[in-house]
Each structure stands twice: as C-alpha cells, then as structure tokens.
C-alpha positions in Angstrom: 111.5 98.9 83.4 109.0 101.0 85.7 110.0 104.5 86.2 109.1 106.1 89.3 109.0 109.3 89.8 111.1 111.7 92.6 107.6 112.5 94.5 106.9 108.7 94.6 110.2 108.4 95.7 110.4 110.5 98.3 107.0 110.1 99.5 107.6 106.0 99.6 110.7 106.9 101.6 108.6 109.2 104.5 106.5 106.9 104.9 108.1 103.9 106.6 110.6 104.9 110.0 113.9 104.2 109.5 115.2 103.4 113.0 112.1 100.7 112.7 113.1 99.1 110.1 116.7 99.0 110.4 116.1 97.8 114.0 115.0 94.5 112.9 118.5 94.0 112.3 120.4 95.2 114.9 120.3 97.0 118.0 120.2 100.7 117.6 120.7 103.0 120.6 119.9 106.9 120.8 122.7 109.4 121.8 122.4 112.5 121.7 121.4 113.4 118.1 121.2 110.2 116.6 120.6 106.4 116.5 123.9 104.4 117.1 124.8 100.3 116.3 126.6 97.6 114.9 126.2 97.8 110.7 124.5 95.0 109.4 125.7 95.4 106.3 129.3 94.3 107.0 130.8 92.8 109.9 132.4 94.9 113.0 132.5 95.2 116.5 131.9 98.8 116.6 128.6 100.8 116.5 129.4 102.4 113.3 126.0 102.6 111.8 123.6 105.9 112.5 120.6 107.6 112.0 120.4 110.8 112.7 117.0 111.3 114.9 114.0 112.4 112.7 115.8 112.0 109.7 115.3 108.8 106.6 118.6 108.2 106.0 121.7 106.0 107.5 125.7 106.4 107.4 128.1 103.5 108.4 131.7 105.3 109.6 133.0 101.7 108.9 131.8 100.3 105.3 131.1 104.1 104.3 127.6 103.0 103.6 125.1 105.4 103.3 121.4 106.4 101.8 117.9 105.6 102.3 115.7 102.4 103.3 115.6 101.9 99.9 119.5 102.0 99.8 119.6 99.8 102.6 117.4 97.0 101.3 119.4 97.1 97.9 122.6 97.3 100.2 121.0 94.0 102.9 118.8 92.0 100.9 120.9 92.5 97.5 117.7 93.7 95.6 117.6 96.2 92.8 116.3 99.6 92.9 113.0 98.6 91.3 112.8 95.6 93.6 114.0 97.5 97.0 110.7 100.0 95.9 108.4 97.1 94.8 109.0 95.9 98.8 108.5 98.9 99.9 105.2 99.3 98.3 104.1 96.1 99.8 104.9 97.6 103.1 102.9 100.3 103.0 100.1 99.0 101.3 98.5 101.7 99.4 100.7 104.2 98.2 97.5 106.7 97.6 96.5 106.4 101.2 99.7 107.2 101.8 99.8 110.6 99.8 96.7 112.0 101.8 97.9 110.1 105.3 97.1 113.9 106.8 93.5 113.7 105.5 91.7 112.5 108.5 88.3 112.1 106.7 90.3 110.0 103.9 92.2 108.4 106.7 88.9 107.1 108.1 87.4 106.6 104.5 90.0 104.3 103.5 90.5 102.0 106.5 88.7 99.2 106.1 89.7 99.2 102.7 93.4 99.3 103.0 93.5 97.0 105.7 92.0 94.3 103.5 94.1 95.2 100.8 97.1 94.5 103.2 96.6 91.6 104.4 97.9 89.1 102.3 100.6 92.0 100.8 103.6 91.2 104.3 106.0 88.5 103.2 105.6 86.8 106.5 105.0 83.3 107.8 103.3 82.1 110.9 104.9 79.8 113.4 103.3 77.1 115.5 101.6 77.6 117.9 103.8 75.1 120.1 106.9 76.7 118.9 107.8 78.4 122.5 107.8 74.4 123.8 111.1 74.0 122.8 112.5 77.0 125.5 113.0 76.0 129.0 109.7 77.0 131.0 111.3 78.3 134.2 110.9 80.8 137.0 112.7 84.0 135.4 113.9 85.4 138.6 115.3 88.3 137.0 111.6 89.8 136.2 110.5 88.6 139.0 112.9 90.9 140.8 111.7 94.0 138.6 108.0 93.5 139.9 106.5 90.7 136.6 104.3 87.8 138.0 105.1 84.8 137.4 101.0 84.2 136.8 101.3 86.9 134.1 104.7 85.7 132.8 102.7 82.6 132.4 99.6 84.2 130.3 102.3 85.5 128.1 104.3 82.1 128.1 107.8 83.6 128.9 110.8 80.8 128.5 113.9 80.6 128.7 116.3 80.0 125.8 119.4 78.1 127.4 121.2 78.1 124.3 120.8 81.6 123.6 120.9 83.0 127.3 118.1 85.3 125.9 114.6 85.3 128.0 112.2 84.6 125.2 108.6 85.3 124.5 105.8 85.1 121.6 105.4 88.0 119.7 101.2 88.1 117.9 99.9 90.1 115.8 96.3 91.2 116.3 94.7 88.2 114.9 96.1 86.0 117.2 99.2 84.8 114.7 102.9 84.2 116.3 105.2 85.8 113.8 108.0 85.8 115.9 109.9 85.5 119.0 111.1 87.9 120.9 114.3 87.9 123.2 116.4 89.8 125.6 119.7 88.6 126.6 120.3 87.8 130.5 124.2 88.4 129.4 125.3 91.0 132.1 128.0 92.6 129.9 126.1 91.9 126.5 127.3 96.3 125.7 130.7 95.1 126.1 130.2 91.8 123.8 128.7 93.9 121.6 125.4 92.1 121.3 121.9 92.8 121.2 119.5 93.7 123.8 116.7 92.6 122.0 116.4 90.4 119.3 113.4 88.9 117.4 114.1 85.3 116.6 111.8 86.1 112.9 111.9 89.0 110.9 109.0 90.5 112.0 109.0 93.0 108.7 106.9 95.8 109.9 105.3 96.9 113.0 101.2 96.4 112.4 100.5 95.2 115.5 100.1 96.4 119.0 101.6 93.7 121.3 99.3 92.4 124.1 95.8 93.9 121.7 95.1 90.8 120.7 94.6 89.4 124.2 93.2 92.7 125.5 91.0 94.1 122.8 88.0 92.9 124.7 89.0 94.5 127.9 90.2 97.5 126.5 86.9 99.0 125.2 85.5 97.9 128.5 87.6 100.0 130.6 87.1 103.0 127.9 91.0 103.3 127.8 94.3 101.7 126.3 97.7 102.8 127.4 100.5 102.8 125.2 104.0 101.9 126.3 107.1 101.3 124.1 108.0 97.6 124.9 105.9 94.9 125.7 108.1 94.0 129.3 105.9 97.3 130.6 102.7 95.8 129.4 103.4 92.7 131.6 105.0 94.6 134.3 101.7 97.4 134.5 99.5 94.2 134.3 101.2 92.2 137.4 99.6 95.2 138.9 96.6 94.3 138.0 96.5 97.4 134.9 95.2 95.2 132.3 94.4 97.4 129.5 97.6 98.3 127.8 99.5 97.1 124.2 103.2 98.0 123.6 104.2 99.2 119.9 107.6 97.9 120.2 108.6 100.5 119.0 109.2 104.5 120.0 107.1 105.7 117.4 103.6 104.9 116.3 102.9 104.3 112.7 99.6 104.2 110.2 98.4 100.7 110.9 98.7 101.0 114.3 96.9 104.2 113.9 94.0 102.4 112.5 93.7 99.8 115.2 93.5 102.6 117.9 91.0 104.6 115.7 88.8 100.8 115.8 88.6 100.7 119.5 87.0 103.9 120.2 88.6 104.4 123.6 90.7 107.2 125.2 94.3 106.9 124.7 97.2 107.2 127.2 100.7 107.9 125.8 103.2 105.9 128.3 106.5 106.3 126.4 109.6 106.3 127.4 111.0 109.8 128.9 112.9 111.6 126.8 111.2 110.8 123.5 110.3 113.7 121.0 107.1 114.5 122.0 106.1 117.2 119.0 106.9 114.4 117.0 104.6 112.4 118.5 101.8 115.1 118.4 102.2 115.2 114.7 102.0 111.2 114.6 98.9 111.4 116.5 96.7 113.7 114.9 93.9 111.9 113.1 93.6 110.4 116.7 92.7 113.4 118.0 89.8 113.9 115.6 88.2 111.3 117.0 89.0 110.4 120.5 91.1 112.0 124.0 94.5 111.5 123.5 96.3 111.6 126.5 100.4 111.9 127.1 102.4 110.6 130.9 105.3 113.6 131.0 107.3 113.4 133.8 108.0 117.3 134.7 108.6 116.5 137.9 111.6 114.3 137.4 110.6 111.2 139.0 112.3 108.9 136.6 115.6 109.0 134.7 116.1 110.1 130.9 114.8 106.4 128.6 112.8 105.0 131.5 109.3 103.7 131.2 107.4 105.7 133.2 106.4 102.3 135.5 110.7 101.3 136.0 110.4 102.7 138.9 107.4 101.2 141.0 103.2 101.6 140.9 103.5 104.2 143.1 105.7 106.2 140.9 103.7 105.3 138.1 100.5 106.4 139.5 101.7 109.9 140.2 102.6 110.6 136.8 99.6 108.7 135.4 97.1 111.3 137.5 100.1 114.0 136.2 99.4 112.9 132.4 98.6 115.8 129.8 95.9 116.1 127.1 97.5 116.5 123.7 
C-alpha cells in the first residue's frame, strides 16, 4: 500500500475547491458564513450539508457526515482512502506544479507541459454532437424576458427539456467537446420542492474550461479583452448586447487550469463576478495573472445592484456604469 505523507495530504486537499466539487452534486447556496444544501450522501429534504466559506472541509447536521474532499469521495463514490487520493491526483494533474502553484515563473515554465500531461488524465466522456436534438427547440420566453436573444439563444442551441422542466444547454470545453448539459429548472417554487437550480445532466468532474472560450477565443484576442462572469446565462445575456468577448467559469472561483488558458490569450482581464463575492480571495487567485497582463475587477460601491447579482441583472445601462467604474487589481 502507498503511504502518503500529511504534506501531500494536505497540499492535495488545498488544491481542489470544495464548494466546486461538491456542487456537481447538489445545489449549494451561500448564507452568511457558509455554503448550505441538500446532502448527497444520504437522502433528506433539508439543506443539511455546509461548507463553511474559505474553508476544505464539509459537515452534514443530518447523516453527521463530515471531513474533507477526500472524505467525501470515500463517503459518495465508496472508494478507499488510497483510491479517493489516486482521483484526486488525476484531478490536479501534477502534484509538483501544484506545490510551487505561487511560483509565477514555474507557473509559466510548466504550462504547456502540464496541460499535455492532463489531457488524457479526466475520467470523462464526450457526448454527440446531436445530443441536444432530443430537447424541444422552442422560444424560451422566460430569457427572453430577462434581455437573451433568441439569435444568440440559438448560437448556443438553448432547448427545452419537457420532461425535466429544466431549460437546457451544451456545456464545451475549450476544444470544442460537449461534456455535458447544463440545466436550470423553470419550476417557480423549485426552493420549496427542494430541487436544484442548476443541474449538469453529466458529471462534468472539474472545471478546466471557460464556457463560451471555445467559440470566442478568436474574438477575444482581437478585442484585447475577456470578461469573466460566474455563469454562462451572463455570457449570453452581455452578448445579446452585442458584448461578444466574455467566458463564464461556472463557478465563483477561478482555479489553475483556467488560469493557464487566461495566461494563453494574452489579453486584459475584466472580473465580472457576482457582488458580494470575497474579493481578497480573489486577488490571491489571481496573482500569476497579474505578472503578466491588466487585471481588472467590476465592484459595485455605488450600490446599483443587489447582494449575488451579476453585475449585467439589472440592464446594459447599469452594466456599463459599473464597467467604466471597474478597478485595477
């Protein structure tokens, strides 16, 4: 049996978010200190499950669950310890790049290198390309309402799943690959029924991708810039606009990989998260960026938009003030 030691450990634990991984999952929801859902690892109607916000580990008031990703794999996926690390591993690739992940020159030094060595390391499969032909393609009036095109709804092939009640979309990485589908219910109650806002149809096991970059990449160093928003429903709704350089990280964090894609396209960098997200965490996320290129951040100090908005929920015109407002980190 491989021994590992506590510094691998702990290190292998850092490295990979938490509230990312779990979310793939179920649906987890910030309040005030931490991250609240419905456990996955046994059934309830409650949101029992948390994670405390900037913190690796997880605690179900129900099961009485509790531990790190590693704990939770063992816990989900019924794996051993060994196994639960030998995933993990995978995940991040290169446990060495890893270790000096602060090192901007080694960050750089390393790229091309772990990215190869990464590609083939994801247990993930690919569907067809004609897998969204089995979802209703109708006018989603709902979007529609919020200010999304139906010509970019289009581009994006946005359905309908009748069965599900979920609007569904594809969901590429940044080769051009479907590896999933993702949906959000139309269910007006869904809090109440205790189900999901979002859902991806496919494990999509980690986040290396940027959502809409492998469409955009072209434009994007064009225009000089990329903005950055949280979910991919932004992207379409800035682009309807005609704002056709942004990628989503579906996410509220921004992790390695994606790190290295932004680092490859030599452009400025606009931060359009969500308000109310840590943003000194963020700064220390985005530090070998800043080595290299602008990096930008949209803070709304003048209180144009509620707490957890995109900073474009609320119109273009809204969204162009606090665009010209935006701060360089």
């Amino acid at each position: 049996m491989i021994e590992y030691s506590d510094e691998l450990i702990d290190k292998i634990v850092e490295s990979i978010d938490l509230v990312q991984y779990v979310s793939q999952y179920t649906t987890l929801e910030r309040d005030n200190k931490s991250y609240f859902g419905i456990c996955p690892l046994h059934e309830e109607t409650d949101s029992s499950f948390s994670i405390p916000v900037g913190k690796s580990y997880y605690y179900c008031f129900g099961c009485k669950k509790g531990g790190n990703i590693i704990n939770f794999i063992m816990n989900y996926e019924k794996k051993s310890f060994g196994e639960s690390v030998e995933k993990l591993l995978r995940l991040t690739g290169n446990i060495e790049f890893v270790e000096n992940k602060s090192q901007t020159f080694k960050f750089l030094k390393n790229m091309k290198k772990i990215k190869t060595k990464n590609k083939n390391k994801i247990d993930r499969s690919f569907l067809s390309m004609d897998v969204m032909k089995k979802y209703k393609k109708i006018n989603i009036q709902e979007w529609i309402d919020e200010g999304i095109s139906q010509e970019v709804m289009d581009k994006y092939n946005v359905r309908y799943d009748d069965m599900g009640k979920r609007i569904v979309f594809p969901v590429w990485d940044n080769v051009g690959n479907i590896i999933s589908i993702k949906g959000r219910t139309t269910v007006v109650n869904f809090k109440d029924l205790k189900l999901r806002k979002y859902t991806y149809y496919q494990p999509i096991q980690t986040n290396d991708f940027l959502w809409g970059y492998y469409q955009k990449k072209d434009i994007i160093k064009q225009k000089g810039e990329v903005l950055i928003f949280e979910g991919s429903k932004s992207v379409m709704k800035v682009e309807s606009w005609g704002i056709d350089n942004a990628v989503s990280l579906e996410t509220s964090s921004i992790n390695y990989e994606q790190l290295k894609d932004l680092v490859s396209l030599k452009v400025n960098i606009v931060l359009a998260l969500d308000k109310g997200i840590d943003i000194e965490a963020i700064k220390k996320e985005i530090q070998p960026l800043k080595k290299f290129t602008n990096v930008y951040a949209i803070i709304d100090t003048d209180n144009l938009i509620e707490n957890k908005a995109s900073p474009c929920d609320h119109g273009y015109y809204v969204f162009q003030d606090l665009y010209e407002q935006k701060i360089k980190l």
